[in-house]
TORKOL-4160 file (C-alpha; in steps of 0.2 Angstrom, whole numbers, padded with zeros to 4 digits, m for minus):
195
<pt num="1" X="m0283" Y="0183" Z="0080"/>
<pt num="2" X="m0275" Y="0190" Z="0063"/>
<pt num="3" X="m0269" Y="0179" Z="0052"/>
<pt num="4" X="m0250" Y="0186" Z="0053"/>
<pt num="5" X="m0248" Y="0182" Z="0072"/>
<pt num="6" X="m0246" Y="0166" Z="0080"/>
<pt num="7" X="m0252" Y="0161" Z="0093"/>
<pt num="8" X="m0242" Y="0151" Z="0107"/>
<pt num="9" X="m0254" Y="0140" Z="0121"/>
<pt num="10" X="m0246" Y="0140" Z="0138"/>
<pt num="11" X="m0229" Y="0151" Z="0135"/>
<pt num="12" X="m0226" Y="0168" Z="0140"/>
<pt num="13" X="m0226" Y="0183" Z="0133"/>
<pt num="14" X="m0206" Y="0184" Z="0132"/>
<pt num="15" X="m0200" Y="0167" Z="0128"/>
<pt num="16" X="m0217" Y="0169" Z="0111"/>
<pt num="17" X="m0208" Y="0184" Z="0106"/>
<pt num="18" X="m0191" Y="0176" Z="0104"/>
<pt num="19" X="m0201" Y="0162" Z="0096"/>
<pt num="20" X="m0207" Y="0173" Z="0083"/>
<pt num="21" X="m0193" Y="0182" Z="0080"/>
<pt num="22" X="m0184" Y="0164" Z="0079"/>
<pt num="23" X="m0199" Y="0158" Z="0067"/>
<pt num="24" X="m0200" Y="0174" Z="0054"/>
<pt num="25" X="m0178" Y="0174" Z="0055"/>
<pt num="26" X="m0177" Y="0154" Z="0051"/>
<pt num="27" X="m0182" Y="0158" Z="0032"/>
<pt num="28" X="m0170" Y="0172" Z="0029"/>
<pt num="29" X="m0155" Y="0163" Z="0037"/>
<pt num="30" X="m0158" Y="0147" Z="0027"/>
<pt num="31" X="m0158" Y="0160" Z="0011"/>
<pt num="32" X="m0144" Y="0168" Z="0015"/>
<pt num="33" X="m0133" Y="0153" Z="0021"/>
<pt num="34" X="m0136" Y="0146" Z="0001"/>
<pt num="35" X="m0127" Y="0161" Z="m0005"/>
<pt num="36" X="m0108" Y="0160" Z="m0003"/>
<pt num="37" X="m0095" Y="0171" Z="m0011"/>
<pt num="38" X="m0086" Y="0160" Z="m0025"/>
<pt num="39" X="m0067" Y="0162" Z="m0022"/>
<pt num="40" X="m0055" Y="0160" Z="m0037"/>
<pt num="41" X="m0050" Y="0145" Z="m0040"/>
<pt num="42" X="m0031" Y="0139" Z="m0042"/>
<pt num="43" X="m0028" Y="0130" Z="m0058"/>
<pt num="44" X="m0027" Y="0111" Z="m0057"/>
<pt num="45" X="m0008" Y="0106" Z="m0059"/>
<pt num="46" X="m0009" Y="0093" Z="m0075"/>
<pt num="47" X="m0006" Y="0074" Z="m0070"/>
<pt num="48" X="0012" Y="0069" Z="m0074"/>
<pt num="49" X="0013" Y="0053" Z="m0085"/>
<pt num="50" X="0026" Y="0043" Z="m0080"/>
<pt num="51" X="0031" Y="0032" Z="m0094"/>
<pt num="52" X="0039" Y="0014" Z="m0090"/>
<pt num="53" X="0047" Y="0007" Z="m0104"/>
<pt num="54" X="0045" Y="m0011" Z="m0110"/>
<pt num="55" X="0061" Y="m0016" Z="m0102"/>
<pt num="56" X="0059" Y="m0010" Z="m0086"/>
<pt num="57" X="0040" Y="m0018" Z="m0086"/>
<pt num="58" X="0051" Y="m0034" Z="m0090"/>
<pt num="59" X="0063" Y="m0032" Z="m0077"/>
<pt num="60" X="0048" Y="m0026" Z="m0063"/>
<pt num="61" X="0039" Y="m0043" Z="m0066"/>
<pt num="62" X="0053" Y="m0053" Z="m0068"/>
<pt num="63" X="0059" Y="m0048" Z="m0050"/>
<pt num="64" X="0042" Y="m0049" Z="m0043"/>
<pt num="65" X="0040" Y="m0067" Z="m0049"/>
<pt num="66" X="0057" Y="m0069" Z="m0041"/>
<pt num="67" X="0051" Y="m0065" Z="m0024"/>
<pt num="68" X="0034" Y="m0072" Z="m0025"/>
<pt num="69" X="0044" Y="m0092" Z="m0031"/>
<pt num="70" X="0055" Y="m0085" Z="m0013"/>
<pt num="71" X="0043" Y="m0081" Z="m0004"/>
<pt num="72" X="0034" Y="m0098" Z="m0006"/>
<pt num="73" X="0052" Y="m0106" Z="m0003"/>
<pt num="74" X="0055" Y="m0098" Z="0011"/>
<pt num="75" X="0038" Y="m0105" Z="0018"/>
<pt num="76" X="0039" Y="m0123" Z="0013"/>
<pt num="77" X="0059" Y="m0126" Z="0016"/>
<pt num="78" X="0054" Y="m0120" Z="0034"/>
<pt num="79" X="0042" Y="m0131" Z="0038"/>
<pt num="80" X="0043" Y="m0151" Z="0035"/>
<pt num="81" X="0024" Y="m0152" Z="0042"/>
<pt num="82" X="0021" Y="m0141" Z="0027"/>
<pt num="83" X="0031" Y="m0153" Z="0015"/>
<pt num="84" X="0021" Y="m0166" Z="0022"/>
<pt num="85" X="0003" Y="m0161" Z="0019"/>
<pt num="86" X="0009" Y="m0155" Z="0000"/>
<pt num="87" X="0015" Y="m0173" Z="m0001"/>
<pt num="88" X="0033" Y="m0170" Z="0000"/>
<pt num="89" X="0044" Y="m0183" Z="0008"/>
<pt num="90" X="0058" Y="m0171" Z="0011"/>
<pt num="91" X="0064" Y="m0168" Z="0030"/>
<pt num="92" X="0049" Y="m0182" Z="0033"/>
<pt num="93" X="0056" Y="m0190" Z="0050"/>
<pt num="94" X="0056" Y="m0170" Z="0059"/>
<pt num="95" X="0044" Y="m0157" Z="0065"/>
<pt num="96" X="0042" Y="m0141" Z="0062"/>
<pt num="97" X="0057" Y="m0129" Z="0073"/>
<pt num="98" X="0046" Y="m0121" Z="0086"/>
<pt num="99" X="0058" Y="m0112" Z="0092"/>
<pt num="100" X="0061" Y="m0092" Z="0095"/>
<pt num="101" X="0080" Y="m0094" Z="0088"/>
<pt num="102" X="0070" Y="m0101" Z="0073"/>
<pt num="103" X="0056" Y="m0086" Z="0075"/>
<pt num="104" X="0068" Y="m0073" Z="0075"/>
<pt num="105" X="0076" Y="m0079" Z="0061"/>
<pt num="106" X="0060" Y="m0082" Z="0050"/>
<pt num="107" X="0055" Y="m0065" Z="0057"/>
<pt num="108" X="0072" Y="m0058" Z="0049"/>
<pt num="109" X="0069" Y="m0065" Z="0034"/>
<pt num="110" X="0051" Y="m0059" Z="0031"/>
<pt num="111" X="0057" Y="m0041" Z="0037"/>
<pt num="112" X="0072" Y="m0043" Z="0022"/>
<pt num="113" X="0056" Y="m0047" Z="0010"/>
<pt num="114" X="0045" Y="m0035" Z="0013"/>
<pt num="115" X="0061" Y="m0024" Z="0010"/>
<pt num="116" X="0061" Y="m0033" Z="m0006"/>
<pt num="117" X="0043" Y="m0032" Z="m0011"/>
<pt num="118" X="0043" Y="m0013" Z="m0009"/>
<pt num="119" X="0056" Y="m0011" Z="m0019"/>
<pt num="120" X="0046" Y="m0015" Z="m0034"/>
<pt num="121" X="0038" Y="m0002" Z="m0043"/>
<pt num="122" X="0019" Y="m0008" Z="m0044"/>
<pt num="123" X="0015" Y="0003" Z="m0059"/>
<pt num="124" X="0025" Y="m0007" Z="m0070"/>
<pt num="125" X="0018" Y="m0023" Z="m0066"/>
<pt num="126" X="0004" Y="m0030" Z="m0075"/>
<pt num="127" X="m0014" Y="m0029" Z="m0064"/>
<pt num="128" X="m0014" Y="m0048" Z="m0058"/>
<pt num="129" X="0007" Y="m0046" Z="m0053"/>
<pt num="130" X="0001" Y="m0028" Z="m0044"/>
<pt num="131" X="m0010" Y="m0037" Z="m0034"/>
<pt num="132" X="0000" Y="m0052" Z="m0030"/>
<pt num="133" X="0011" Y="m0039" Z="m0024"/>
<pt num="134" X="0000" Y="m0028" Z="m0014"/>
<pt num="135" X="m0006" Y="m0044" Z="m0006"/>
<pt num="136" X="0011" Y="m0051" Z="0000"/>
<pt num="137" X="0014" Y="m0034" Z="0006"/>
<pt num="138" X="0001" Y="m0035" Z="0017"/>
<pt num="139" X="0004" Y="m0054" Z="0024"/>
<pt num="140" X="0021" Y="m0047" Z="0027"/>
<pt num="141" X="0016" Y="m0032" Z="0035"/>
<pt num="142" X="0006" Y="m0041" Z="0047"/>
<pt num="143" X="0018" Y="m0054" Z="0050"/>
<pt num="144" X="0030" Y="m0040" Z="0056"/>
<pt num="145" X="0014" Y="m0031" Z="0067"/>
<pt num="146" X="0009" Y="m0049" Z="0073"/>
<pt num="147" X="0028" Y="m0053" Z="0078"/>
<pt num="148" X="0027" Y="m0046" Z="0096"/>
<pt num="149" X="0013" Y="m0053" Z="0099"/>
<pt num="150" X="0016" Y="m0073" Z="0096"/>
<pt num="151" X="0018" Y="m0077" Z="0114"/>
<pt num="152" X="m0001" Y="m0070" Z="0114"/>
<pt num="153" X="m0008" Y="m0087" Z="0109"/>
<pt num="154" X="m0017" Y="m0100" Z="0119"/>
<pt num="155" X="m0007" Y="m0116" Z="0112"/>
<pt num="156" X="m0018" Y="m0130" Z="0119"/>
<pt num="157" X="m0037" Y="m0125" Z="0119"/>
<pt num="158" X="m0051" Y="m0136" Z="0115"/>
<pt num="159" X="m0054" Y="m0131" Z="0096"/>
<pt num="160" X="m0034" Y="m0134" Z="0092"/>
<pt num="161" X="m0017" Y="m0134" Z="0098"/>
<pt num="162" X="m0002" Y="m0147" Z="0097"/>
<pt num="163" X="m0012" Y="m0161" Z="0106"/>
<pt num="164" X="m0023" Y="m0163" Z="0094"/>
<pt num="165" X="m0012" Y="m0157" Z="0077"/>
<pt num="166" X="0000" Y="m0170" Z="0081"/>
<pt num="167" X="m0010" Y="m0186" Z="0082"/>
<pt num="168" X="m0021" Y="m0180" Z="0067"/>
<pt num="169" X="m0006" Y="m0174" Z="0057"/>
<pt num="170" X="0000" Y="m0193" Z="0060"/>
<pt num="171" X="m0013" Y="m0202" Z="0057"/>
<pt num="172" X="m0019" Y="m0191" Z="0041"/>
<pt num="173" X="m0005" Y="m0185" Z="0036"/>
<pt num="174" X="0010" Y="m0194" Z="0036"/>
<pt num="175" X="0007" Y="m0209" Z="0023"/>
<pt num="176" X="0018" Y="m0223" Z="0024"/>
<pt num="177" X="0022" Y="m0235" Z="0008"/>
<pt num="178" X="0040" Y="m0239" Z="0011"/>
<pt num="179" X="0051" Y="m0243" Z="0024"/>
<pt num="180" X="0060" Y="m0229" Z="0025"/>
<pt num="181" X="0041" Y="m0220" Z="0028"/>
<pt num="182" X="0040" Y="m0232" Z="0041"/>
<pt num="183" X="0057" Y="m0226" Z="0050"/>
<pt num="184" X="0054" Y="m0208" Z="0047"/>
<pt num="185" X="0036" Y="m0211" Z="0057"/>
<pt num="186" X="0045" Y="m0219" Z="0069"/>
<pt num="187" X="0059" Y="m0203" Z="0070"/>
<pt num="188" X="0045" Y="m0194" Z="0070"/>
<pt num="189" X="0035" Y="m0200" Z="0088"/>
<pt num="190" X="0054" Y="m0201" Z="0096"/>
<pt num="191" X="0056" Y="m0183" Z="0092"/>
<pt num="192" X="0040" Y="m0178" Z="0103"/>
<pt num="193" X="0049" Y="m0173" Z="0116"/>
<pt num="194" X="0060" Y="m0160" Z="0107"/>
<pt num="195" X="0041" Y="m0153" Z="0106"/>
């Protein structure tokens, strides 16, 4: 056989023709794919430099501290369990308002500081403040995304729930060195059923 054909076992005549024609075409097409036709480029608008002065830089980090310091309020003034395992004494004789008056409200709140916390221009904050800020964005975000689903949640399972938060939370937490601990425990286990 010359040394320019090639030679196909066990397919026809027809179907080796189309594969030589696909086997010497191959080479030019993969040539010719590499050559494109360079189109004019437009010109790359120049970057706008936004300069933030000092004050505003100021006032930007100012108010994100601001929110950050209410934010974390807002967190430990609703919730006397909180107060408790930070060692707080405050609202000691109550639990925590389960609620969905006190959801909606909390929900309400977190909507008013997500407003808030977009508000503030990231690019005049320094980079740990940017971050703080990008991060309780996105708690708040989810909080907002997760709202409608918080009756989606299993509140007695064997890992967790209120029949096993509340005795450990008792026991654990709740420290009693005065009386007035002492009545606050007691106020405590007679509210149960407000549960």
């Amino acid at each position: 056989m010359p040394r320019n054909q090639v030679s196909i076992v066990g397919v026809t005549n027809g179907a080796a023709n189309l594969i030589k024609a696909g086997l010497l075409t191959l080479p030019l097409t993969l040539a010719l794919s590499g050559c494109q036709t360079l189109q004019p480029t437009s010109p790359t608008p120049e970057p706008v430099v936004v300069v933030i002065s000092e004050e505003e830089k100021q006032q930007a980090e100012q108010t994100a501290r601001l929110l950050f310091a209410q934010y974390a309020q807002q967190a430990l003034d609703a919730s006397p369990m909180m107060q408790a395992y930070r060692g707080l004494k405050t609202q000691y004789d109550q639990w925590d308002d389960l609620s969905e008056q006190f959801s909606a409200q909390q929900h309400l709140k977190d909507t008013a500081l997500l407003k808030q916390a977009k508000a503030i221009n990231p690019a005049a904050l320094s980079d740990d403040l940017r971050l703080s800020l990008a991060l309780l964005i996105y708690e708040l975000e989810q909080s907002q995304t997760l709202y409608s689903y918080r009756h989606y949640n299993y509140p007695v399972n064997s890992l967790f729930g209120l029949h096993t938060e509340i005795p450990s939370f008792l026991v654990n937490i709740h420290q009693i060195h005065t009386i007035q601990d002492a009545k606050a425990y007691i106020t405590r286990i007679e509210r149960l059923p407000e549960l």
